[in-house]
BATIPA-590478 format. One record per residue (C-alpha): x, y, z. Coordinates in steps of 0.001 Angstrom, whole numbers, always signed. Layout:
+---------+---------+---------+
!      c1 !      c2 !      c3 !
+---------+---------+---------+
!       X !       Y !       Z !
...
+---------+---------+---------+
This chain:
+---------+---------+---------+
!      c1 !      c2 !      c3 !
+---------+---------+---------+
!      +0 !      +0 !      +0 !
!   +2697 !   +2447 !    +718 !
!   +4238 !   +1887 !   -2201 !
!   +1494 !   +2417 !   -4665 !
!    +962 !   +5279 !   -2245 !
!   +4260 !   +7289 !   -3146 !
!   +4066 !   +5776 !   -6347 !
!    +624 !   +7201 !   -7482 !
!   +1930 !  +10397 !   -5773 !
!   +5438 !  +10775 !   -7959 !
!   +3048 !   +9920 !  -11362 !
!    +591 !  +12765 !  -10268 !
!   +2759 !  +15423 !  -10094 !
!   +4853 !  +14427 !  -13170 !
!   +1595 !  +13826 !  -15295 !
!   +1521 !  +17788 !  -15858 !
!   +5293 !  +18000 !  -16663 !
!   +6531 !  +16891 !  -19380 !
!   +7775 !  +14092 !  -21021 !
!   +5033 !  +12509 !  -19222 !
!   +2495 !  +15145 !  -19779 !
!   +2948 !  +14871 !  -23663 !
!   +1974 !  +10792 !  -23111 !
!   -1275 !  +12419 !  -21441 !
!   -2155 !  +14348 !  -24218 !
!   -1630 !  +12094 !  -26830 !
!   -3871 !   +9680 !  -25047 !
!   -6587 !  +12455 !  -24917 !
!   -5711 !  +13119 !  -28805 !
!   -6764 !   +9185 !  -29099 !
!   -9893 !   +9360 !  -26802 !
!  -11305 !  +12383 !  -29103 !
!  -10708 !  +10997 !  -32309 !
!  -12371 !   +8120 !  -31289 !
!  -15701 !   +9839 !  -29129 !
!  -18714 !  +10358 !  -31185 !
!  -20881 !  +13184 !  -30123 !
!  -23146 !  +16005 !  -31363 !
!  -22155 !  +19472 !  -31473 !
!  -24557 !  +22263 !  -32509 !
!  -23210 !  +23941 !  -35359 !
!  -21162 !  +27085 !  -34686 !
!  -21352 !  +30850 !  -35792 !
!  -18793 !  +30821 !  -38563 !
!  -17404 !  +29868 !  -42058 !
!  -14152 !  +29427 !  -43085 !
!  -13411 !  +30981 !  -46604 !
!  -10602 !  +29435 !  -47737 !
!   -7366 !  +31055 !  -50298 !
!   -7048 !  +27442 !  -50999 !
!   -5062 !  +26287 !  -54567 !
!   -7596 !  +26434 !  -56777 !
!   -8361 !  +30488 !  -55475 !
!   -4821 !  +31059 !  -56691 !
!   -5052 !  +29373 !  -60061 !
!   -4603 !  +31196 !  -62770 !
!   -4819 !  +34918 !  -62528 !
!   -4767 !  +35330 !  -58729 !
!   -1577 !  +33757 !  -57594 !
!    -517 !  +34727 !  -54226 !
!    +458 !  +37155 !  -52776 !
!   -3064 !  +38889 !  -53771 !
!   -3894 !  +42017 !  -54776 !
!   -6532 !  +44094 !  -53547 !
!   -8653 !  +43405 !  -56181 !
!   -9373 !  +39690 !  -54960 !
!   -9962 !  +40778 !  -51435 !
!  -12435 !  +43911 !  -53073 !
!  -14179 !  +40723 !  -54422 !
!  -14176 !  +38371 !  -51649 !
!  -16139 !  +41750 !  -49717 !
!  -18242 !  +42059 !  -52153 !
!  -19397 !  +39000 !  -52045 !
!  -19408 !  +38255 !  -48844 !
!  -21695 !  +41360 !  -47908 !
!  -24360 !  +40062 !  -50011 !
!  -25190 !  +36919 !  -47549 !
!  -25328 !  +39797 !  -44753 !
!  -22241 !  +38116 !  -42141 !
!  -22307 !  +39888 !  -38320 !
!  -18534 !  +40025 !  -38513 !
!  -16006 !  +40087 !  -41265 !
!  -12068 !  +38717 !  -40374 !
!   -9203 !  +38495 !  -42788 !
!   -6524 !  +37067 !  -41821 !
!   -3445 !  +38245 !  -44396 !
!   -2324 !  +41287 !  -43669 !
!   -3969 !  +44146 !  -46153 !
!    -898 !  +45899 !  -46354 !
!    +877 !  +47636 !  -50356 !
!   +3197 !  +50044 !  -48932 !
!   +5788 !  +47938 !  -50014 !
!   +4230 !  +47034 !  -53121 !
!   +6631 !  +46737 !  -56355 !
!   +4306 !  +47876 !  -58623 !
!   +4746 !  +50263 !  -60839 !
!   +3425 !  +52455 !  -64129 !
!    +222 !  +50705 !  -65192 !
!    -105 !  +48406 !  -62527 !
!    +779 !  +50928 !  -59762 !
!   -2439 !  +52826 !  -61374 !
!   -4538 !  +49633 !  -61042 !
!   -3630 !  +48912 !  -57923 !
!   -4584 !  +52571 !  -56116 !
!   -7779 !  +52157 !  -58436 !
!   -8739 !  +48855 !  -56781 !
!   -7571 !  +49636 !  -53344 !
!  -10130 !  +52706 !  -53459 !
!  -12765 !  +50286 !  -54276 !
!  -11892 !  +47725 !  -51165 !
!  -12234 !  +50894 !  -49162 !
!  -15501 !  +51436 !  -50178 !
!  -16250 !  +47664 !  -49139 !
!  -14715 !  +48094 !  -45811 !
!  -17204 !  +51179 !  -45183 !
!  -20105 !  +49036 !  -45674 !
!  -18976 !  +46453 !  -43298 !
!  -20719 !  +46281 !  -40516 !
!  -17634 !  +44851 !  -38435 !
!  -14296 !  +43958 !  -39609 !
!  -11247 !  +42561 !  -37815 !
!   -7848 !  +42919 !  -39795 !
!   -5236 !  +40624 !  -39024 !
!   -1733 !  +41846 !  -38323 !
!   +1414 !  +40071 !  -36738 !
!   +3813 !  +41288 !  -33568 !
!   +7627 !  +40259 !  -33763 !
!  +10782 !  +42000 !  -32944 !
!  +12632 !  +45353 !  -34189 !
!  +15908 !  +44462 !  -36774 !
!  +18207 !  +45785 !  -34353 !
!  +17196 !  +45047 !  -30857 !
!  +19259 !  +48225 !  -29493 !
!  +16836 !  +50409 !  -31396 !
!  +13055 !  +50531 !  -29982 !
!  +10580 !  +51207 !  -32566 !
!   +7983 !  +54118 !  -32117 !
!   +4714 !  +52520 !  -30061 !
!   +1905 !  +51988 !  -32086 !
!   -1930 !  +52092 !  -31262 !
!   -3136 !  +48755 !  -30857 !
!   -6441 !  +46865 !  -29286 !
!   -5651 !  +46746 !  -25564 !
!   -7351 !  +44405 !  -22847 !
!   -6887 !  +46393 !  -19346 !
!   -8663 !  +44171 !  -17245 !
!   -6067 !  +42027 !  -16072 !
!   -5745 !  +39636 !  -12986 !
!   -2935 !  +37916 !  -11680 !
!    +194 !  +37160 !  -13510 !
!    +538 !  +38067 !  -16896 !
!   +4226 !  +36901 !  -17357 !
!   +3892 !  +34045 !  -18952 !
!   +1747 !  +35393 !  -21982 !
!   +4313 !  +35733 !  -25027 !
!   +5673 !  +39731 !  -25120 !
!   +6578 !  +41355 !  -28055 !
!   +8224 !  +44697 !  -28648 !
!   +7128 !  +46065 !  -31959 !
!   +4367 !  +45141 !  -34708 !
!   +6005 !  +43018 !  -37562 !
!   +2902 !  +43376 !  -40053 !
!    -139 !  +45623 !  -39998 !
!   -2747 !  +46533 !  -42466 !
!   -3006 !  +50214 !  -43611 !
!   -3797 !  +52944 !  -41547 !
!   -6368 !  +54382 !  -44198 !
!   -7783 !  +51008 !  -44218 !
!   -8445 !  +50685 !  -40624 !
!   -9744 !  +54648 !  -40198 !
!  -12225 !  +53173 !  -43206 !
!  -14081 !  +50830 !  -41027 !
!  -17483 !  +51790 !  -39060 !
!  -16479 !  +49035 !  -36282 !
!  -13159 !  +48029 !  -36920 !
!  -11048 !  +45407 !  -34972 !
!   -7239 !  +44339 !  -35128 !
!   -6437 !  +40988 !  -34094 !
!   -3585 !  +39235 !  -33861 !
!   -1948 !  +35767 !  -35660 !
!   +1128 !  +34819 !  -33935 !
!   +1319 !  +31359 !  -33660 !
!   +4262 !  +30498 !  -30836 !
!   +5958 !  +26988 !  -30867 !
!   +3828 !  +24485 !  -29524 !
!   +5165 !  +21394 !  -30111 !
!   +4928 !  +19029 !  -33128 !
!   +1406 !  +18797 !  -32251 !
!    -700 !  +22029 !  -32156 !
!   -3244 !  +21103 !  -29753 !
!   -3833 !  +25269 !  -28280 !
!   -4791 !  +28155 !  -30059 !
!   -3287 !  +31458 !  -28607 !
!   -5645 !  +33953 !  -27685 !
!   -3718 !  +36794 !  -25802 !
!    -199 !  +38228 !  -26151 !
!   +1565 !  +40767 !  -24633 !
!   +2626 !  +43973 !  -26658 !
!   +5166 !  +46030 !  -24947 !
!   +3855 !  +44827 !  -21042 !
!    +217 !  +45432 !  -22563 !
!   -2643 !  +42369 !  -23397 !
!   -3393 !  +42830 !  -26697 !
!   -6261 !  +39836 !  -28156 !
!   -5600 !  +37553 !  -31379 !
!   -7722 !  +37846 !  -34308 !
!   -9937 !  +34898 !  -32769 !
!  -10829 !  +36614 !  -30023 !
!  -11184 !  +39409 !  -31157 !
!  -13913 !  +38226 !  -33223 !
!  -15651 !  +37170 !  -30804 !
!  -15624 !  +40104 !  -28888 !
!  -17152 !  +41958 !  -31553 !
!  -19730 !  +38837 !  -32301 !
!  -20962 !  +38424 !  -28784 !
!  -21462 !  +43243 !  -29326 !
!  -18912 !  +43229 !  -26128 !
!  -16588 !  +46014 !  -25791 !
!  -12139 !  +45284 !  -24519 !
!  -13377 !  +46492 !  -20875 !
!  -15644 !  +43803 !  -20929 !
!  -13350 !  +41363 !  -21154 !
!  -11452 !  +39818 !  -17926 !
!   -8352 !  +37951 !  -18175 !
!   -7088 !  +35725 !  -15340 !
!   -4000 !  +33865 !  -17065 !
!   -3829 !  +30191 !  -15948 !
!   -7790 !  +30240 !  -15197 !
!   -9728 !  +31776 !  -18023 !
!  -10995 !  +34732 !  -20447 !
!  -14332 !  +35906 !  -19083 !
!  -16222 !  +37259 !  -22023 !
!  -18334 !  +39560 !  -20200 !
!  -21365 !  +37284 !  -18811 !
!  -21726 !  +35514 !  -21995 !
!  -19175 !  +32870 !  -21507 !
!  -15839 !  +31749 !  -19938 !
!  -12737 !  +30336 !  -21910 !
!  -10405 !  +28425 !  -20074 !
!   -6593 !  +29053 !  -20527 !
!   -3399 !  +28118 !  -19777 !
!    -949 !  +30639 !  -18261 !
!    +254 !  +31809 !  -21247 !
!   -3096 !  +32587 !  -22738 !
!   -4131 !  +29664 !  -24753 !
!   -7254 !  +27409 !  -25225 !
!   -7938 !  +23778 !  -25652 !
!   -9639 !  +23909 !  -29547 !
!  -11855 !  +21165 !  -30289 !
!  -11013 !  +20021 !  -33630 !
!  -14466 !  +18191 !  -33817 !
!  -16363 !  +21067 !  -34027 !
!  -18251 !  +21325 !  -37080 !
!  -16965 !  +23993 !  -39461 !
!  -18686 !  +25141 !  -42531 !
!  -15989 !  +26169 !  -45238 !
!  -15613 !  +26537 !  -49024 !
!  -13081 !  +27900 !  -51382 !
!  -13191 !  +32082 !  -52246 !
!  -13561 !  +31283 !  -55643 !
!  -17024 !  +28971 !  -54785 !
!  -18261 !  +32119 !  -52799 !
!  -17691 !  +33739 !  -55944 !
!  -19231 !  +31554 !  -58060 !
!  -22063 !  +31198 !  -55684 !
!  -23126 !  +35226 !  -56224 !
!  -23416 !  +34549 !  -59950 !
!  -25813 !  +31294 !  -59086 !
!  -27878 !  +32842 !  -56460 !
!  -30155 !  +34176 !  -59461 !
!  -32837 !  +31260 !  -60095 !
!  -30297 !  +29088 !  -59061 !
!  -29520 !  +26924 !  -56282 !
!  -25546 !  +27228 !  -54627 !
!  -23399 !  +24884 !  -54639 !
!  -21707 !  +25970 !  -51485 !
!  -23472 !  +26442 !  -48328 !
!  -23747 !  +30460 !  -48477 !
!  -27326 !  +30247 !  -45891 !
!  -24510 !  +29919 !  -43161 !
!  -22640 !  +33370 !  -43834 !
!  -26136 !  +35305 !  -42251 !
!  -25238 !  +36529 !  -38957 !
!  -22005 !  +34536 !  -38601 !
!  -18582 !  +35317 !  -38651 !
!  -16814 !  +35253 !  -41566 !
!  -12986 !  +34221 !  -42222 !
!  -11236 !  +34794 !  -45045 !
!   -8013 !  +32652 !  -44405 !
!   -5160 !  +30904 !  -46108 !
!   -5337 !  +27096 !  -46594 !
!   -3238 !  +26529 !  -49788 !
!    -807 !  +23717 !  -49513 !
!   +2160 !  +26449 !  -48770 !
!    +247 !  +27466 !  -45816 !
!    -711 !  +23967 !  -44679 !
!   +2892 !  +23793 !  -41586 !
!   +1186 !  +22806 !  -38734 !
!    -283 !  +19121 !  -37579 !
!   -3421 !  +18840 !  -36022 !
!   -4139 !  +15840 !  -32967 !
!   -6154 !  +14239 !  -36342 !
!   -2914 !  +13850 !  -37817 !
!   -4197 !  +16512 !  -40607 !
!   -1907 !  +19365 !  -42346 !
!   -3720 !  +22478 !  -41617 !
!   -3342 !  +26418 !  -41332 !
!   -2909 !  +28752 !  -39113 !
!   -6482 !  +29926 !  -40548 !
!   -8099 !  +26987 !  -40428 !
!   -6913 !  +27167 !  -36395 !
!   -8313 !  +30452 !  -35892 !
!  -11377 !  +29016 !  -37069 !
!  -11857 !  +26298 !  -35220 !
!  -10619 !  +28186 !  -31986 !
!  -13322 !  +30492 !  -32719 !
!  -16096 !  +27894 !  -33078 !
!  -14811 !  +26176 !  -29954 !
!  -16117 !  +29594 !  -27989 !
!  -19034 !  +29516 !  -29618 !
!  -20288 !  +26242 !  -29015 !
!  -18423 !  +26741 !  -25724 !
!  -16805 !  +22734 !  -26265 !
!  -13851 !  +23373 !  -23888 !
!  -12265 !  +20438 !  -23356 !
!  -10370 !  +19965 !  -19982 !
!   -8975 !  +17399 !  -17924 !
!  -10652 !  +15473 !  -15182 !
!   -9838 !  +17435 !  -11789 !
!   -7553 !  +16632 !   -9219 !
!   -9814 !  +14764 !   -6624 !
!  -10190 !  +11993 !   -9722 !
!   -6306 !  +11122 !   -9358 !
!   -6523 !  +10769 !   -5565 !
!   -9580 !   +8428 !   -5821 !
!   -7896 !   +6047 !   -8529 !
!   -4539 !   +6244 !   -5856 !
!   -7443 !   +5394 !   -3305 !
!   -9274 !   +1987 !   -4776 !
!   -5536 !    +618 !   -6493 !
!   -4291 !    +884 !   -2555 !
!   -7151 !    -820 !   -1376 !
!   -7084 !   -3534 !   -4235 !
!   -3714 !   -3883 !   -3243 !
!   -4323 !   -5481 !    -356 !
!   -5828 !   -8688 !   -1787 !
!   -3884 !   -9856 !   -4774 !
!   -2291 !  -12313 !   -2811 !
!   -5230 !  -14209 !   -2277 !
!   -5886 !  -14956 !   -5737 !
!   -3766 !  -16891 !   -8492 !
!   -1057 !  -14665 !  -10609 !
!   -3033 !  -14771 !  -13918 !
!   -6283 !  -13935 !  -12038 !
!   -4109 !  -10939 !  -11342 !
!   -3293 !  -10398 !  -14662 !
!   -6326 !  -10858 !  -16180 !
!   -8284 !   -8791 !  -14145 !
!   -5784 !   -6405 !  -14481 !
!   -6249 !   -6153 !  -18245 !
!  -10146 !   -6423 !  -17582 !
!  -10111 !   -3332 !  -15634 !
!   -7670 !   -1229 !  -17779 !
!  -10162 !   -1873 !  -20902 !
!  -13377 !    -767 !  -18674 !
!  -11403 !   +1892 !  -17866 !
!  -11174 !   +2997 !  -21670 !
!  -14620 !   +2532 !  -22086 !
!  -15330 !   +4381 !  -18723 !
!  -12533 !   +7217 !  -20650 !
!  -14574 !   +7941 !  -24090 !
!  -18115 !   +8042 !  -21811 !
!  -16932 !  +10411 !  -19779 !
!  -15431 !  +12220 !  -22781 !
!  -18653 !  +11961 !  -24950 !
!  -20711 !  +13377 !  -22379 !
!  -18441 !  +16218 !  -19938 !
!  -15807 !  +16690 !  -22329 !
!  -13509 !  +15613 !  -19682 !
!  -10621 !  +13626 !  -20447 !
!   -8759 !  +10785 !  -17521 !
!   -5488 !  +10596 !  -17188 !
!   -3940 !   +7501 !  -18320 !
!    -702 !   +6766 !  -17089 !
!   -1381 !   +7364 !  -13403 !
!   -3741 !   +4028 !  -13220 !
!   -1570 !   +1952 !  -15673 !
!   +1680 !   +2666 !  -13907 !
!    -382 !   +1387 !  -10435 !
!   -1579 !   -1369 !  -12175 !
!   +2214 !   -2043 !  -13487 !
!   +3012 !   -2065 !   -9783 !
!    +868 !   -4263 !   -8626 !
!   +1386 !   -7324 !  -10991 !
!   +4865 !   -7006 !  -10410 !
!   +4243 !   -7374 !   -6675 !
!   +2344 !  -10555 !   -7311 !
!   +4508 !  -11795 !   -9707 !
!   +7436 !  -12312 !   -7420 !
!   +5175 !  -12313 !   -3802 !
!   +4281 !  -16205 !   -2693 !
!    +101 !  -17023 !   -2955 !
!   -2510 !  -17874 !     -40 !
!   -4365 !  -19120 !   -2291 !
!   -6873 !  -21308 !    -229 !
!   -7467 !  -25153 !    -980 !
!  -10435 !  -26221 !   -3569 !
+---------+---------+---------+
């Protein structure tokens, strides 16, 4: 008993630490894969810059002609919230003559589009100055003041790396930056990061700041307590790590379809039936996001290829159907500790493969007992807390002499 005591102990506080934790979360990757459950279907659609958008005379990067025609269509379906996630940003544009013509031509028109957007969130990116002696000028940027507790684990950056036009974002009624920044996570991306920290100030990412202006909440509505959560006013509560990021459930349902289908679906919607599902766009948020195969550098728990849009997305329909996923508290770990001590007690009194086989027994109810408690909470169990007891004991009874009674 003591020694599946200290035992269980020692694998309870290394379960959150790594290497051990990553075993954990692989084994919850494997539980949600493999849970079936229904999931209301969230507030937004992914439009994807997908290989067939860049085809032929849109290759990337774009120009602000195909983003003047993504708004335009886009409008038309009536979306509560409109978020690009490329930078809209020519300053440093090589054009020139003819094309330098075009291109202030069409930018005048996606100005007009971003005036009859209701809300907009423009993505931009934070990094680092060139030359870390020399501290770039601060900028104005989205700032969450409503902090509590410590904030120093949320990633801090010292200057704004990429950042769509001023004249763009002075065009918008209700305008919104958010931002992308996707720190190393791992080989696995598992979180989506929704906070940073902008010269000592908490500045949101394009996710939540979607949200924000989705759920008609204003940045001093908006609490964050790193390590516990981001209250969104009274509407809802998003968990987080201490360096600002969220579980995403990557079985969320997510409506998507290519830009140049939205396209094509404006020319249909005259007598004609869409092929894409454009019913969804009505008082949703929209995305406009790359997911070519370029873009495609991070690996999802599903073992997919996806984008740093197609993350964004999810993260933001997680919120929305408010699927947090979590692990079981700590009160589960002691009770598991609890009954293997207990059991402990009495494998002597049975034969070495009873042991074993109700050893195996119990570790596959416990996998069934993992994916119910998964389908229904959300809740994943730890895994290598009861095997490692279970470990324990059958090497006690392999090498501990029977009382096995008489037949």
């Amino acid at each position: 008993m003591v020694s599946v005591l200290l035992l269980g102990l020692f694998l309870m506080s290394q379960s959150r630490q790594d290497p051990i934790a990553q075993i954990e979360s692989t084994y919850a990757d494997w539980v949600a894969t493999n849970t079936s459950r229904a999931v209301p279907q969230p507030h937004v659609v992914l439009v994807e810059i997908n290989d067939s958008s860049l085809e032929g005379d849109h290759p990337w990067p774009w120009s602000p002609l195909e983003y003047a025609l993504f708004m335009r269509s886009a409008l038309q379906f009536n979306p509560d919230v409109v978020a690009i996630e490329p930078t809209l940003n020519w300053e440093n544009s090589q054009a020139r003559g003819a094309s330098l013509l075009k291109q202030q031509q069409t930018m005048k028109i996606l100005h007009d589009y971003v005036l009859q957007t209701p809300k907009i969130v423009l993505g931009a990116r934070l990094g680092y100055p060139d030359d870390p002696e020399v501290v770039p000028p601060l900028q104005q940027v989205p700032l969450l003041r409503n902090i509590k507790g410590d904030a120093g684990a949320i990633p801090e950056f010292t200057a704004i790396e990429e950042q769509a036009g001023e004249d763009l974002q002075l065009s918008a009624t209700t305008a919104g930056e958010g931002f992308t920044n996707l720190p190393f996570q791992g080989e696995i991306t598992r979180k989506a990061p929704l906070v940073f920290r902008y010269r000592g100030q908490v500045v949101p990412s394009l996710a939540l700041q979607a949200i924000i202006l989705w759920l008609k909440l204003t940045p001093d509505d908006v609490v964050v307590e790193p390590g516990v959560r981001i209250a969104l006013g009274k509407k809802a509560a998003v968990p987080i790590d201490a360096a600002g990021r969220m579980n995403v459930d990557f079985k969320s349902p997510l409506t998507r379809f290519g830009c140049d289908d939205l396209l094509l679906a404006v020319d249909q919607q005259q007598g004609k039936t869409a092929a894409v599902s454009t019913a969804a766009i009505k008082g949703s948020i929209v995305l406009l996001a790359r997911t070519d195969a370029e873009s495609r550098t991070l690996l999802f728990p599903t073992e997919a290829k996806s984008s740093a849009g197609e993350l964004c997305a999810r993260a933001i329909a997680t919120i929305q159907d408010k699927t947090f996923v979590r692990r079981v508290p700590t009160w589960f770990d002691f009770a598991v500790i609890a009954v293997m001590m207990a059991l402990s007690c009495f494998y002597h009194l049975v034969r070495k493969r009873t042991v074993l086989l109700i050893s195996f027994t119990g570790l596959l109810g416990y996998l069934f007992l993992s994916m119910s408690v998964y389908e229904v909470a959300l809740v994943w169990l730890p895994i290598v807390l009861p095997v490692g007891l279970l470990l324990l004991v059958n090497f006690f009874s392999l090498f501990s002499p029977r009382q096995v009674p008489a037949h």
